[in-house]
C-alpha positions in Angstrom: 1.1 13.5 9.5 0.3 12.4 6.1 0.2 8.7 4.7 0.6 8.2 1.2 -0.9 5.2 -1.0 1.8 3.7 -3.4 0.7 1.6 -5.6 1.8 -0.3 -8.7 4.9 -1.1 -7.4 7.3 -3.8 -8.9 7.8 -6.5 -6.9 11.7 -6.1 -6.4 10.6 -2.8 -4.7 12.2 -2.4 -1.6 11.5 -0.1 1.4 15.0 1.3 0.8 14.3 2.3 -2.4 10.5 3.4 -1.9 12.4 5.7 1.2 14.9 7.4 -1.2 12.8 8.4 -3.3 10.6 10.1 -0.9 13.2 11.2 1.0 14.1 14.0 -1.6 11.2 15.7 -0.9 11.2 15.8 2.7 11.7 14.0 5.9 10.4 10.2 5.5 8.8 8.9 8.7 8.0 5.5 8.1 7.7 3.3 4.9 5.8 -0.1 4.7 5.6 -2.3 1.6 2.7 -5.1 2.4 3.5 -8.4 1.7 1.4 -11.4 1.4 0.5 -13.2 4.6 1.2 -16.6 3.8 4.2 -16.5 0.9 5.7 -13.0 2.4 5.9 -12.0 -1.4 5.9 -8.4 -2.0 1.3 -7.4 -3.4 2.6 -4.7 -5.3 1.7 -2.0 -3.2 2.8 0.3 0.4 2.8 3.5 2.0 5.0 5.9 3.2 4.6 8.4 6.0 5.3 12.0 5.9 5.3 14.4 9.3 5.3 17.4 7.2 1.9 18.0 5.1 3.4 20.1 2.7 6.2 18.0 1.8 3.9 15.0 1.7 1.7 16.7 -0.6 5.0 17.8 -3.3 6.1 14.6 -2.9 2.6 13.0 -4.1 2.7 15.8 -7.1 6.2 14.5 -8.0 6.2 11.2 -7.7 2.9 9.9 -9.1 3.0 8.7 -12.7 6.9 8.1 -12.2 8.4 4.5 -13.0 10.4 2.8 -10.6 11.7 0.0 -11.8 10.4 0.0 -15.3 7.0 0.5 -13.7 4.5 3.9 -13.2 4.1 4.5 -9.7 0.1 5.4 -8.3 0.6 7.9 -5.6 -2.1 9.3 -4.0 -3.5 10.0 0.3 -4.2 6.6 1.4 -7.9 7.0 2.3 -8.7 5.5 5.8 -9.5 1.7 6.1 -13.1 1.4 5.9 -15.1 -0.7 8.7 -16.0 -3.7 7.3 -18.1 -5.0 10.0 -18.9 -8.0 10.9 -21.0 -9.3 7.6 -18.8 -11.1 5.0 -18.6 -14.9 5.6 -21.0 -17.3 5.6 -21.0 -20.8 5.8 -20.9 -22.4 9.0 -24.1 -24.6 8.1 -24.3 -27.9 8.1 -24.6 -30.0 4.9 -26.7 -32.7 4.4 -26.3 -36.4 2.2 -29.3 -35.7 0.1 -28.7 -39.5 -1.3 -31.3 -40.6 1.0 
C-alpha cells in the first residue's frame, strides 16, 4: 500500500477527478482531498491510495509536474505524519491590570 502526496491542486478539484486520473495507472484504493475544518473549502491539497507499489510509483512518475485544471500537480510519497507532541501552545496564564 502506497499513499501518495498531491499537492497544488486547484480548488474545483474533485475526488472524482483526482480518482481518474490515477485510475489510468492502476487500481485506485482510496482518494481524499482535505478541506478546511471550519469553511469545508477545498486547502489545495490530498492523497490518493494505491494497493499496488509499482503502479503507485508509475503513477507518481507520470503524473507529477502535470496540470489539472490549469494548474501543475506536486506528486510525491506522502511522508508519515510527524509526532508533534505535546509542546506547541502556551498561554493559559493569567494576565494582570498593571494600571495599579
Amino acid at each position: 500500500m502506497k499513499n501518495i502526496f498531491v499537492g497544488n491542486l486547484s480548488f474545483g478539484a474533485t475526488e472524482s477527478s483526482v480518482r481518474s486520473l490515477f485510475e489510468a495507472y492502476g487500481a485506485v484504493d482510496r482518494v481524499s482531498i482535505v478541506t478546511d475544518r471550519d469553511t469545508g473549502q477545498a486547502r489545495g491539497f490530498g492523497f490518493v491510495e494505491m494497493s499496488n507499489n509499482a503502479e503507485a510509483d508509475r503513477a507518481i512518475n507520470e503524473l507529477n509536474g502535470r496540470e489539472l485544471d490549469g494548474r501543475a500537480m506536486n506528486v510525491n510519497e506522502a511522508r508519515p505524519k510527524t509526532d508533534r507532541g505535546f509542546g506547541g501552545g502556551g498561554g493559559g496564564g493569567q494576565r494582570r491590570d498593571k494600571r495599579w
